[in-house]
C-alpha positions as CSV (number, residue, x, y, z in Angstrom):
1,X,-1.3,-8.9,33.3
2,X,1.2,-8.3,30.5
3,X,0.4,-6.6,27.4
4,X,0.4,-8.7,24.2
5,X,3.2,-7.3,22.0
6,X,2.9,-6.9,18.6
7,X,5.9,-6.5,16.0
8,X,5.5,-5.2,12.8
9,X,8.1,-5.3,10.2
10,X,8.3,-2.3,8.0
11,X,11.2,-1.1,7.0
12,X,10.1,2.2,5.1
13,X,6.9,3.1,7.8
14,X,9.2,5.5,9.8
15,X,8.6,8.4,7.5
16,X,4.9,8.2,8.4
17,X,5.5,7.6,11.7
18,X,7.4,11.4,12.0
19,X,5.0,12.5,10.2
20,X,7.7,13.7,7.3
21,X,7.3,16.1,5.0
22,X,10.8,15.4,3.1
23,X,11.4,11.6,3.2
24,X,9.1,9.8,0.4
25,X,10.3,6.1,0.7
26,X,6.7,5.4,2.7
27,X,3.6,4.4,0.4
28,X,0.0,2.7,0.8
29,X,1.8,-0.5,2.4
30,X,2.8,1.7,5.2
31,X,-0.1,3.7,6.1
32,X,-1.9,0.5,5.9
33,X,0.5,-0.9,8.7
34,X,0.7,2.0,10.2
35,X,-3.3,2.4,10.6
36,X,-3.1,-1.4,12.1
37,X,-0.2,-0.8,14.2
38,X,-2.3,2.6,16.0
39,X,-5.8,0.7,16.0
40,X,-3.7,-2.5,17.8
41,X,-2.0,0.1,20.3
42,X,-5.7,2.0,21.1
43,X,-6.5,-1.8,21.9
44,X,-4.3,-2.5,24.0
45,X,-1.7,-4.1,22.9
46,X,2.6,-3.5,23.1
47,X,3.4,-2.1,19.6
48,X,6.8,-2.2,18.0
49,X,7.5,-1.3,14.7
50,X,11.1,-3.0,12.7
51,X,12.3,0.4,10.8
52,X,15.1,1.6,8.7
53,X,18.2,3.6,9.2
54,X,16.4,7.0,8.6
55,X,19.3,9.0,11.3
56,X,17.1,8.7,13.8
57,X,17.9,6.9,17.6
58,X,18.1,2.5,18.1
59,X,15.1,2.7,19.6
60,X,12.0,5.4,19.4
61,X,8.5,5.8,21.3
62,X,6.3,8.0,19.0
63,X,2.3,8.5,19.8
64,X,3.0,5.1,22.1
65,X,4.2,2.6,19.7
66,X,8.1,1.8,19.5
67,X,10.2,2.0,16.8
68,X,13.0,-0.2,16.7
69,X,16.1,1.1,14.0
70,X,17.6,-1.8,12.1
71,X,20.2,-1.0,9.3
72,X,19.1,-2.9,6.1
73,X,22.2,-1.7,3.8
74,X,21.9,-5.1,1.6
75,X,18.0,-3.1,0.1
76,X,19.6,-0.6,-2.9
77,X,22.9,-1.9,-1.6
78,X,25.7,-4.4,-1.3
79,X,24.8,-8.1,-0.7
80,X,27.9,-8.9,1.0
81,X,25.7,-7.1,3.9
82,X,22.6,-9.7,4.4
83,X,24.1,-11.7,6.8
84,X,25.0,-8.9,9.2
85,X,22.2,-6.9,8.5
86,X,19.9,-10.1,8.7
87,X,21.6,-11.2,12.1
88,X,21.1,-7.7,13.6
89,X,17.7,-8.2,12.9
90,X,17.5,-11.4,14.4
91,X,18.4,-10.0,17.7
92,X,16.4,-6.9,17.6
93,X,13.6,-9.3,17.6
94,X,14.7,-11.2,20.5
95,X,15.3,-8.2,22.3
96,X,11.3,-7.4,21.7
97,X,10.4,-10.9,22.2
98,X,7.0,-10.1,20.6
99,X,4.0,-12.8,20.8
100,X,3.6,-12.1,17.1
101,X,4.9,-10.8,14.1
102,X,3.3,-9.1,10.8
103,X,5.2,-8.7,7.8
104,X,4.1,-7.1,4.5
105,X,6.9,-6.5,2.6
106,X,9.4,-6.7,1.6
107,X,9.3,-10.4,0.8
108,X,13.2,-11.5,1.4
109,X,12.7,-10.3,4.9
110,X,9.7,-13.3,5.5
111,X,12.5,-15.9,5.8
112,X,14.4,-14.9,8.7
113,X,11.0,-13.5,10.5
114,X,10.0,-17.0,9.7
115,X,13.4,-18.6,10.7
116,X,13.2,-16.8,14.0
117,X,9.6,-17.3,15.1
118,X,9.5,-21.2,14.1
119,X,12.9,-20.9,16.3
120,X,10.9,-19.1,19.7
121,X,7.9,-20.1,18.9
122,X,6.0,-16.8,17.9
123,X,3.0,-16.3,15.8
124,X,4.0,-14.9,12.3
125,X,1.3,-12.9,10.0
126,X,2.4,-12.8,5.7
127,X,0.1,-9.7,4.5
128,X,-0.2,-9.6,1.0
129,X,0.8,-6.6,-0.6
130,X,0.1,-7.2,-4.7
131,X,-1.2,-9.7,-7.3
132,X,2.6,-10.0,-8.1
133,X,3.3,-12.1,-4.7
134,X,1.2,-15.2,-6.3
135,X,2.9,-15.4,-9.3
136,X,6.4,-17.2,-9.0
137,X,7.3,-16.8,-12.5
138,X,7.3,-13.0,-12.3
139,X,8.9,-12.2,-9.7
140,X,12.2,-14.6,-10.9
141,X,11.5,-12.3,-14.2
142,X,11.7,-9.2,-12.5
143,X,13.6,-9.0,-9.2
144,X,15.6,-12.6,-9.1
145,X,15.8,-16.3,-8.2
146,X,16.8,-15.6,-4.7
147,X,14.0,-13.1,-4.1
148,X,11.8,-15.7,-4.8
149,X,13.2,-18.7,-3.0
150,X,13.8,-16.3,0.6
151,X,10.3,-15.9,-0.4
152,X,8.9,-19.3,-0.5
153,X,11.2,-20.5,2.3
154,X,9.7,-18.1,4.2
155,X,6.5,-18.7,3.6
156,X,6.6,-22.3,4.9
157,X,7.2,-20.4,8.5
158,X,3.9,-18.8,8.4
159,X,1.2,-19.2,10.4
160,X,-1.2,-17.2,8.8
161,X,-1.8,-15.0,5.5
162,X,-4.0,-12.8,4.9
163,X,-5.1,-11.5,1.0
164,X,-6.0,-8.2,-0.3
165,X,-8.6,-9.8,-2.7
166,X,-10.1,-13.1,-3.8
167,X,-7.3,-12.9,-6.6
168,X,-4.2,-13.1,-4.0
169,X,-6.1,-16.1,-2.0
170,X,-6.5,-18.3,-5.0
171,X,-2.9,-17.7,-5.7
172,X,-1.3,-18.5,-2.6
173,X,-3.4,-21.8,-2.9
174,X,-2.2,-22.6,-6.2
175,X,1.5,-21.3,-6.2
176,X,2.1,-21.9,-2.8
177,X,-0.4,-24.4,-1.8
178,X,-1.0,-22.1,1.4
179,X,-4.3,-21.4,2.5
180,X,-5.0,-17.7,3.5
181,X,-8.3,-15.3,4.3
182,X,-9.1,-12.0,2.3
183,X,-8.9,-9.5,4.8
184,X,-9.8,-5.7,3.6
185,X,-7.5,-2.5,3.4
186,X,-8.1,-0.4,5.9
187,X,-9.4,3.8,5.6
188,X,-6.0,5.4,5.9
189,X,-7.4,9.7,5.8
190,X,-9.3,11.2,8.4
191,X,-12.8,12.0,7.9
192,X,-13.7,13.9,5.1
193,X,-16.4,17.4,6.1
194,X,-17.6,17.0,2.4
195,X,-17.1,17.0,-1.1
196,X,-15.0,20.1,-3.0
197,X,-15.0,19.4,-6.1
198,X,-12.4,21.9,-7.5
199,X,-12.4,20.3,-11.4
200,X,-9.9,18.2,-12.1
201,X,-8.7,14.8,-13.1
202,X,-6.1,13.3,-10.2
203,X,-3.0,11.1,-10.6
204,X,-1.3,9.6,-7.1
205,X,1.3,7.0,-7.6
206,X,5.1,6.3,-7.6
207,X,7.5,6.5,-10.7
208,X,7.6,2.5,-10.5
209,X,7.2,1.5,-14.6
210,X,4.2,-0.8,-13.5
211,X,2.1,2.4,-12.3
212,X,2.4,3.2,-15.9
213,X,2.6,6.7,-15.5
214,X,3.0,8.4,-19.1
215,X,-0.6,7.1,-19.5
216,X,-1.4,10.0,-17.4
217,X,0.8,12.2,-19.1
218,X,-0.7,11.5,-22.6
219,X,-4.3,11.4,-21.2
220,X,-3.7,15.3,-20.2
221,X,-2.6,15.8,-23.8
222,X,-5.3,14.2,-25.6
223,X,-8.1,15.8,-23.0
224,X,-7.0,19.8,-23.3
225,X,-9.8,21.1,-22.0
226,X,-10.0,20.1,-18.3
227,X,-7.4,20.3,-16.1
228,X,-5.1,17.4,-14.6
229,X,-2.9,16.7,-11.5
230,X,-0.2,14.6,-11.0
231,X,1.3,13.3,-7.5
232,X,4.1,11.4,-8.0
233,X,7.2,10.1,-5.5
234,X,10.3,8.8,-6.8
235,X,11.9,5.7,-5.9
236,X,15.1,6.8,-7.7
237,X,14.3,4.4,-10.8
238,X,15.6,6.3,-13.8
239,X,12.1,5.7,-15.4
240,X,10.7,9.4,-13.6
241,X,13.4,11.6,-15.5
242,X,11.4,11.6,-18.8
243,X,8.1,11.6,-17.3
244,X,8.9,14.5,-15.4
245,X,9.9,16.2,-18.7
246,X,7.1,15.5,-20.7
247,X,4.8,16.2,-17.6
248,X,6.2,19.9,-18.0
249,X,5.5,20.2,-21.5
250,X,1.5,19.4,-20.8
251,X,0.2,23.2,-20.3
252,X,-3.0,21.5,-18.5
253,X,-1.1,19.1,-16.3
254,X,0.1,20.4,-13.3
255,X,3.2,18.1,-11.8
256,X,3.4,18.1,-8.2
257,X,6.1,15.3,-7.9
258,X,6.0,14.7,-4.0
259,X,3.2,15.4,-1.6
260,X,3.6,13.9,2.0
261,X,1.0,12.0,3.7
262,X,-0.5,14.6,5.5
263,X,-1.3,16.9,3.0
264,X,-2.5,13.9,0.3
265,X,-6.3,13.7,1.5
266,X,-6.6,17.7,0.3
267,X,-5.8,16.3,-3.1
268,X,-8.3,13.9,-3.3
269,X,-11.5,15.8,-1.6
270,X,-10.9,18.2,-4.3
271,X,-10.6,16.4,-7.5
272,X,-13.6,15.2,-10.1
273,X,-11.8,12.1,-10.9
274,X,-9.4,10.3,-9.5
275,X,-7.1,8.2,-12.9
276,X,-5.5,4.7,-12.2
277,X,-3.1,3.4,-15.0
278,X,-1.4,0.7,-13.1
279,X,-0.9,-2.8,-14.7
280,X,-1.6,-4.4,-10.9
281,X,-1.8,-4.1,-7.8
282,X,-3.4,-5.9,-4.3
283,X,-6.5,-3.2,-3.4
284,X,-4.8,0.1,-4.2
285,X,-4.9,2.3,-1.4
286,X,-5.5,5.4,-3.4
287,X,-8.8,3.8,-4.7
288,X,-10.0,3.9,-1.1
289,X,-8.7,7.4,-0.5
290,X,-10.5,8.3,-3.2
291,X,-13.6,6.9,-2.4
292,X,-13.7,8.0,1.1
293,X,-13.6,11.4,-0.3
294,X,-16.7,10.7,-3.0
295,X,-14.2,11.0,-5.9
296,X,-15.2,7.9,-8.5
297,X,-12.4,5.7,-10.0
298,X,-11.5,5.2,-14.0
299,X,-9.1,2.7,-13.8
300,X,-7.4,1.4,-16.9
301,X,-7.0,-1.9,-15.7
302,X,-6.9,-2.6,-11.9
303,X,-10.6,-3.9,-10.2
304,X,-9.7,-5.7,-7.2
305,X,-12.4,-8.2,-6.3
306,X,-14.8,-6.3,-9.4
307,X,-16.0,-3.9,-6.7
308,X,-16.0,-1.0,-9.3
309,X,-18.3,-2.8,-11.5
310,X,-20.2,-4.3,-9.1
311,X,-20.7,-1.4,-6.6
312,X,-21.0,1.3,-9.4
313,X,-17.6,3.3,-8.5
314,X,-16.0,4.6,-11.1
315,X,-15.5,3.3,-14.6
316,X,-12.6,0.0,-15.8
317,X,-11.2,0.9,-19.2
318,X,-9.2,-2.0,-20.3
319,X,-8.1,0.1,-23.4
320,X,-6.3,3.6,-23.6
321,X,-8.7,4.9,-26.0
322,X,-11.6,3.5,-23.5
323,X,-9.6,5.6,-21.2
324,X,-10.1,8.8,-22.6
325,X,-13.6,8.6,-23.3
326,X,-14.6,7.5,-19.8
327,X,-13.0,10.3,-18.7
328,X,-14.4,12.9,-21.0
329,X,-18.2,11.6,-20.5
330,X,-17.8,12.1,-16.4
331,X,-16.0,14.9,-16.6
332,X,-19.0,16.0,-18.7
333,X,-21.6,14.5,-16.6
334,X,-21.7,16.2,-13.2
335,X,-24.5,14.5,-11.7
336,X,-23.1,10.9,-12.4
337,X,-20.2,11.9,-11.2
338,X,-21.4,12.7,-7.6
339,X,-23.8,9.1,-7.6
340,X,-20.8,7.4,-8.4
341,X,-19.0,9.3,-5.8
342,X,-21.9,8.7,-3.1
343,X,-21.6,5.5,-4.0
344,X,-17.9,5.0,-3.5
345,X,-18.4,6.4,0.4
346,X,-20.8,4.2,1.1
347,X,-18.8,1.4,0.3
348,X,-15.7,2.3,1.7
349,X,-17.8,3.0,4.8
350,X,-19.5,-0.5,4.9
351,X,-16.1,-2.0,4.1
352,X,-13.0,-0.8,4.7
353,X,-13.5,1.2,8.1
354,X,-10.5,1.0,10.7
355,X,-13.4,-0.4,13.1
356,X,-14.6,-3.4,10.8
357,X,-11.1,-4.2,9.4
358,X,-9.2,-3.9,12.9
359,X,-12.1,-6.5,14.1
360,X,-10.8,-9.0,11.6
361,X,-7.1,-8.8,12.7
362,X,-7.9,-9.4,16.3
363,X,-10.5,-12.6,15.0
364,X,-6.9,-14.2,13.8
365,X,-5.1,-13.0,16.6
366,X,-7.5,-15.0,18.3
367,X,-7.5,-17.9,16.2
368,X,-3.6,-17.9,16.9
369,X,-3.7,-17.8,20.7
370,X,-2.4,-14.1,20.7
């Protein structure tokens, strides 16, 4: 019997794939696609992955999964390339003739997936990535018109979606009148042995100005006495060059800039607290790293689905000042710390485990007739 193939469009996963230490265009929406794409492959399935020009070869087999090179100069570049770039694409995907295809981001890239599967009749998968894909009005405001109508186009080719949060599937309903199902984010580290907590406040984002970054920076400066760490890639938005100045002037912030993948979990079994400052997100994969280490959250705005409040994880701030005291009472407070901590692993555990979460993908496979 033939193997049910699989083809999963993301453009920036290579990176993880190699296992890179130097390329830092890959972020949580790859490892979670990544951690699908393996669990789907240790199933049994025919995996093959839609990547990037990164230098490598057209076509690559790494740990068993295939990935498939296709130039995208038109992302960061020149327009005048879509149609090529968009037509190569188109017969990449024929030439994997996949049974179904997942797509994440980015968004312009749903409409000819969509185009071609309505075209060959193939199964197509939209995973939403942030709060931002349910609400039209800002991404005209902040990318552009087209963006959002490839979008929307698009999404009238899909068969199914699938939310990060309760949030995201009451907006697809109302924006998009599309129905969709909250599937969770997957565990993306390996196991942790146990806590080490080494006594200090982490950071782990990218320079995007919606992480919100100098929060960080002028947390560090208004808490002096503990110590802070700040991960941060750079997506060449000019946004990073003052933060990484300022970040130097902190004398009890250390700036890390860049950590790959595989060295990120050390990070996060090792700090007391782990600091969100984004305006919004889907279900942040660095809350569930953090978790799955026992490190609790103190977000200053971001509570996907309320789980912090409601599963007693971590603190939500809503105010800058709120931030800073949150964070000074558990650095304080040792004991409620770890409890928070414990309880953050147990969750993550209950929810968010490869084995649970990969059982939900292979329900709608089902559904679909995959």
């Amino acid at each position: 019997m033939r193997k049910k193939k699989v083809c999963i469009i993301s453009p920036a996963v290579y990176p993880l794939l190699k296992k890179s230490k130097k390329i830092q265009t890959a972020g949580g929406a790859e490892a979670q696609l990544l951690t699908l794409g393996s669990g789907l492959h240790e199933k049994g399935f025919d995996v093959h992955y839609i990547v990037d020009d990164f230098g490598q070869k057209t076509v690559e087999i790494i740990r068993g999964v295939a990935a498939q090179k296709v130039p995208l100069r038109y992302m960061g570049g020149k327009n005048r390339h879509i149609v090529v770039d968009w037509a190569r694409l188109l017969l990449v995907l024929k030439r994997i003739h996949a049974d179904v295809h997942l797509i994440k981001l980015p968004r312009n890239l749903l409409l000819p997936v969509g185009l071609f599967s309505r075209l060959f009749r193939k199964k197509l998968i939209f995973i939403g990535q942030i709060d931002n894909d349910v609400d039209p009005e800002f991404i005209k405001k902040n990318e552009n018109l087209y963006s959002y109508l490839f979008f929307k186009a698009g999404l009238a080719f899909v068969d199914f979606i699938v939310a990060q949060n309760e949030n995201q599937k009451a907006g697809f309903a109302k924006a998009f009148g599309k129905r969709s199902r909250v599937i969770k984010s997957f565990l993306t580290l390996p196991e942790a042995e146990g806590k080490t907590d080494k006594g200090y406040v982490l950071w782990v984002g990218n320079d995007l100005p919606k992480k919100q970054p100098h929060f960080f920076v002028e947390l560090a400066k208004q808490l002096p006495q503990y110590r802070f760490k700040m991960i941060m890639s750079r997506t060449g938005y000019q946004f990073s060059l003052p933060i990484i100045e300022q970040a130097g002037q902190v004398p009890n912030l250390e700036f890390l800039g860049f950590v790959p993948f595989s060295e990120i979990h050390e990070h996060f079994q090792k700090a007391s607290l782990f600091v969100s400052t984004s305006k919004r997100e889907g279900f942040p994969n660095t809350f569930l790293q953090s978790w799955q280490y026992e490190t609790p959250v103190v977000s200053l705005s971001v509570n996907p689905d309320s789980v912090i409040d409601r599963f007693e994880l971590g603190e939500v701030c809503c105010t800058f000042d709120r931030l800073c005291e949150q964070v000074d009472q558990l650095m304080h407070d040792e004991s409620e710390r770890c409890r928070r901590g414990g309880n953050g692993k147990k969750y993550v555990n209950q929810n968010h485990s490869v084995e649970i979460v990969l059982e939900q993908y292979l329900s709608v496979f089902n559904e679909l007739g995959v």
